[in-house]
N, C-alpha and C positions, 0 to 999 in steps of 0.2 A: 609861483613855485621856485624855490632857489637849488638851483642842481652844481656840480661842476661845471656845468659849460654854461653858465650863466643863469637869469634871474627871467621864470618866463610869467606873464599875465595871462592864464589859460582858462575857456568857457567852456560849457557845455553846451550842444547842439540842439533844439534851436535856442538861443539866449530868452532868457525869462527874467528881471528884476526881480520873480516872486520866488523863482525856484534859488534856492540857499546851498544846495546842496553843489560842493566843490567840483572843479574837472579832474582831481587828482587826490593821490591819498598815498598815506605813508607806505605804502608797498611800492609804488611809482619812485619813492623821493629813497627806497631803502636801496632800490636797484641798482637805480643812477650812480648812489654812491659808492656802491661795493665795484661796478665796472670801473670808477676814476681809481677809486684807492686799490684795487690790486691791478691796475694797468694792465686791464682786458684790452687786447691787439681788434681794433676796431676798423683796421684796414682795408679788411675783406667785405662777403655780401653778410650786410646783418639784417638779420629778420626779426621781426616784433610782430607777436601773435598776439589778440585779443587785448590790444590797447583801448580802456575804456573811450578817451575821449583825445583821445590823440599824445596825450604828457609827454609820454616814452619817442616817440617820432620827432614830436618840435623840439625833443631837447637832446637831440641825437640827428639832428636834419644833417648836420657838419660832416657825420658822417657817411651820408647818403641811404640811408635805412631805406627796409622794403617792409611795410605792413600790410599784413593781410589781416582781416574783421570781416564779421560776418552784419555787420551794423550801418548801415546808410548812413544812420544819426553821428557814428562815430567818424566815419569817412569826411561828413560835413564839418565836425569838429573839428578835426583835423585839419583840412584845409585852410577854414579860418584861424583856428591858431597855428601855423604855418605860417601863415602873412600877416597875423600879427604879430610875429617874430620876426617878419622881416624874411624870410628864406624864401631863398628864388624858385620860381615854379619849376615842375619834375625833381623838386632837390630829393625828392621823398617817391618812392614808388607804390602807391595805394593798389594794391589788390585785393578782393575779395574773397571768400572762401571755396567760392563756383570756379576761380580760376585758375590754370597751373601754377602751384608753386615753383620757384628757383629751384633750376639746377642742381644748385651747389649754394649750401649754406657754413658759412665760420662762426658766426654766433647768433646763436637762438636764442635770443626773450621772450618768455612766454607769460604772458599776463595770466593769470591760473582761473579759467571761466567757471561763472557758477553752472557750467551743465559740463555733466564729468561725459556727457556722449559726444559733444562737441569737443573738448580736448581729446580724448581717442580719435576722432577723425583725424584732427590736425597734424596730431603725432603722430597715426601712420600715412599720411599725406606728402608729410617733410621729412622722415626718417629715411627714406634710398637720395636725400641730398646732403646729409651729413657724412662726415667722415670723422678720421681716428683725432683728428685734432680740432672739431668744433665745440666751442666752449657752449654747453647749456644751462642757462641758467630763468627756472620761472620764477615767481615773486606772485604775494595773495599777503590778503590779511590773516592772522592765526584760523579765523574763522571758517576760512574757504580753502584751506590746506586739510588736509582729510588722508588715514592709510591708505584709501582708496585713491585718493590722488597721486601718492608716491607710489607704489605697486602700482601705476598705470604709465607713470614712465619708466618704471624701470622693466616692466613686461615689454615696451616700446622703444625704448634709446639704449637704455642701459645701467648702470649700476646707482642708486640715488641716495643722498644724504640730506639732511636741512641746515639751516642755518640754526643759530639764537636767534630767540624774538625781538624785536626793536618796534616799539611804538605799535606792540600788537601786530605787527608785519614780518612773514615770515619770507627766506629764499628758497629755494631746490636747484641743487646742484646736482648736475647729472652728465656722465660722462659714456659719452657714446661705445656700443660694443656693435663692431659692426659684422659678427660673429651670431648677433642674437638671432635667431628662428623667430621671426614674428609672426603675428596672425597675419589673415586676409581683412582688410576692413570691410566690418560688418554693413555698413552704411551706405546708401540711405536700408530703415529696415520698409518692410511690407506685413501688413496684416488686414485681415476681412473683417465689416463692420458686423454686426450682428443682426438675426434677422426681423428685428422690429423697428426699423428705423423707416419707415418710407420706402421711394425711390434707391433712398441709396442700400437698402439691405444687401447684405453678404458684400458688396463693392470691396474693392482694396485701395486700400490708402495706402498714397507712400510718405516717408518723412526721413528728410535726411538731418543731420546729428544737431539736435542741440534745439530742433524745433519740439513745443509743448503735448508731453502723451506721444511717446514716440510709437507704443506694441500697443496701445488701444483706444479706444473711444471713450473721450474724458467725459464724467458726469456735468458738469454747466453746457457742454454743445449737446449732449445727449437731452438732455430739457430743453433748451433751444431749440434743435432739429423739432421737436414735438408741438412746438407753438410760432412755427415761422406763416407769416403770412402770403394769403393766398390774394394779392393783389391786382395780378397783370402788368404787375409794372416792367414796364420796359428796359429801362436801364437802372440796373442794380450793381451795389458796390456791396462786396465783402472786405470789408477794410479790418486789417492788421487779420489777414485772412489764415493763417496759421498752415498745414496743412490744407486750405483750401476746400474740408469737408461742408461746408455749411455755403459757400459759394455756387461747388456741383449738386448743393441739394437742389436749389433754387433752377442753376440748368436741365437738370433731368426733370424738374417738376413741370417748367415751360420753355422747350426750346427757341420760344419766338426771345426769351429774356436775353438783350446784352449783360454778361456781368464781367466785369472787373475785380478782381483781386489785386490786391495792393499789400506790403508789409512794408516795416521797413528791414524785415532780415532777409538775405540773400538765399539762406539756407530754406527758410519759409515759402516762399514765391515759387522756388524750384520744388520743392513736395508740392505747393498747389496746384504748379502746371502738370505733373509727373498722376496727380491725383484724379485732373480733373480728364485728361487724356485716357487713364484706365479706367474710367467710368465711361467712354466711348458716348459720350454727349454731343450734339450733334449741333450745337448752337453758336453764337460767337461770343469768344471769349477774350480777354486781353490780363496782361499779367505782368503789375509793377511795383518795382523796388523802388520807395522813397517815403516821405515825410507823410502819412498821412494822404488827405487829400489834395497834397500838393501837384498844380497842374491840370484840375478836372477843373473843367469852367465853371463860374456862378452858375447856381440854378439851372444844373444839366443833369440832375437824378432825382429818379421817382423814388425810389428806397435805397437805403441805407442800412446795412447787417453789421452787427458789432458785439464783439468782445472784449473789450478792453485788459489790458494787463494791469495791475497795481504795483509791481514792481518795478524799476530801474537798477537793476542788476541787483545789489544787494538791500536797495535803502524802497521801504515801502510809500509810494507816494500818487496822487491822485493827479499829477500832471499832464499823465500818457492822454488820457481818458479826458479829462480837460479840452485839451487840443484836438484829440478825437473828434466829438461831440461840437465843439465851437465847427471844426471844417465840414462835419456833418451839414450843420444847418449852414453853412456858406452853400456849399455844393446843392442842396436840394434845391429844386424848386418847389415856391408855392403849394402845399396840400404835396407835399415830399414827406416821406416818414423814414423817422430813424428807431431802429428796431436795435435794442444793447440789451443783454444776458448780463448779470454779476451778483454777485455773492450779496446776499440780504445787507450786509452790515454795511456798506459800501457807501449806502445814500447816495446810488447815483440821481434819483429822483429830482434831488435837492438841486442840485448841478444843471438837471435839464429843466427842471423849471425856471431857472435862473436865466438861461439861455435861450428855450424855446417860447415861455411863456405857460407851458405847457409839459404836465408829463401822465402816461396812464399804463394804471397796472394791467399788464396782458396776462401775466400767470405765477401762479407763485407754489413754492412748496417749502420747507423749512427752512431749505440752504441757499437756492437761488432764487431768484425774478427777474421777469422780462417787464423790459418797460418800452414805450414807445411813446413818441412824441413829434409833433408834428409841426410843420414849419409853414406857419403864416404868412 
């Protein structure tokens, strides 16, 4: 990526040969340059919200940025392209979305997320750090800019305008009113699942902004909760646990089960702890942000619960799921079964038989299937 402050070689988290898909895109490359050429004062604290893969940080490290993300994968990014830039360690201050924001912010970048519940948290998170002279400016590709996105900062910062488009990449400029009467942030929301679900009926689920089915119980977990298995397994993983509903089905169904939750969004893990605590479950549980099943020893789990995502932020792709499923069958042991929910078209079958040897249909109805497959 070629910016003002030089020429960066940038990856995405974790590095794949197979994946094609850039660390950076002309909303990254439109930003950089409108900060150089209207000699935006970058002296101060500058924040970078929802930098995909770190672009916006490595190519602004000089200036000691503070990013917050709600993405482990992006954090990882990050880091690595960081020192593959050469920038000295702390040059960049990574925090998450679970953590207090700055004080005091002069210039806000806001990378414009595909979850319009997640930029409302953020903007009313960072909004009592801004003042009458902090320069705000988001960036998105045409596609991901939305009225609803503008009317969301300007309900929140203040007065908003856009740029012209460039290479399908739009800006938002926005200038803080520190005058404005803002809401209360709504987030995390809370609602009760309905009463045919099992163990978990009527339970309340919490989810804080930006995590999947924020006010209800989505249709593929609601078919999964219906056909999860009745194993005894002892140690179980709800991996890329979202909310964490389909984890406390598993604890309420048998408290003797360990289960583990795992995402890698920051904001996700927190609703499953939040989730699994208001279901007053009585068993042990652990709850972690990171890659997968990165760090769960070989052959240390009876079962395996999954939902895979097919997105990576805007580009649809079978990666996630991919690596899922491979750390699946690392993680299990022997006569270990990995239980995955998705969407009929998916072929995820194709995928596990490739990897397990092995795949078999547990239930199906027009739109989804559960498949499970077992580790030799």
């Amino acid at each position: 990526m070629t910016t003002p402050w030089g020429e960066f070689t940038l990856a995405r988290f974790p590095e794949d040969p197979r994946d094609r898909l850039r660390a950076w895109d002309a909303s990254d490359a439109y930003l950089l340059r409108h900060l150089a050429e209207r000699e935006v004062p970058l002296s101060g604290t500058v924040v970078v919200v929802g930098d995909r893969w770190g672009a916006l940080a490595t190519a602004l490290a000089a200036h000691r940025p503070v990013q917050v993300t709600d993405s482990h994968l992006t954090r990882e990014a990050t880091r690595a392209n960081l020192e593959r830039a050469g920038v000295e360690p702390g040059a960049v201050r990574l925090l998450t979305t679970q953590d207090p924001p700055p004080d005091r912010v002069d210039v806000l970048l806001v990378r414009v997320p595909k979850s319009l519940a997640l930029l409302e948290d953020q903007l009313l998170r960072l909004a009592p750090a801004l003042h009458e002279g902090t320069v705000v400016v988001g960036t998105g590709m045409v596609k991901e800019i939305h009225t609803s996105t503008l009317r969301l900062f300007e309900r929140i910062v203040g007065p908003t305008r856009t740029s012209l488009a460039e290479k399908k990449a739009r800006l938002v400029f926005c200038t803080p009113d520190l005058s404005l009467k803002r809401p209360a942030n709504p987030w995390p929301l809370t609602h009760r699942l309905p009463d045919d679900v099992g163990p978990l009926s009527g339970l309340e689920v919490v989810n804080h902004a930006g995590v999947f089915c924020a006010d209800r119980l989505d249709i593929g977990t609601r078919f999964f909760l219906g056909h999860l298995p009745d194993t005894g397994a002892r140690h179980v993983v709800d991996l890329g646990c979202g909310n964490g509903v389909v984890g406390t089905a598993v604890a309420l169904a048998d408290p003797g089960a360990e289960v583990l939750f795992t995402d890698e969004s920051f904001q996700a893990v927190a609703s499953a702890r939040a989730t699994y605590r208001a279901s007053g479950a009585a068993g042990k549980a652990e709850f972690r942000v990171g890659d997968g099943l990165e760090g769960v020893p070989d052959g240390s789990v009876d079962l395996v619960l999954n939902n895979p995502p097919f997105h990576s932020h805007q580009a649809t792709t079978d990666a996630t799921a991919r690596r899922m499923f491979a750390g699946a069958r690392r993680a299990l042991r022997p006569g270990g079964e990995l239980w995955v929910v998705g969407n009929r078209h998916l072929g995820y079958h194709v995928t596990l038989r490739r990897l397990f040897g092995n795949s078999h249909l547990v239930a199906s109805d027009p739109k989804f299937v559960v498949l499970k497959a077992v580790r030799k």
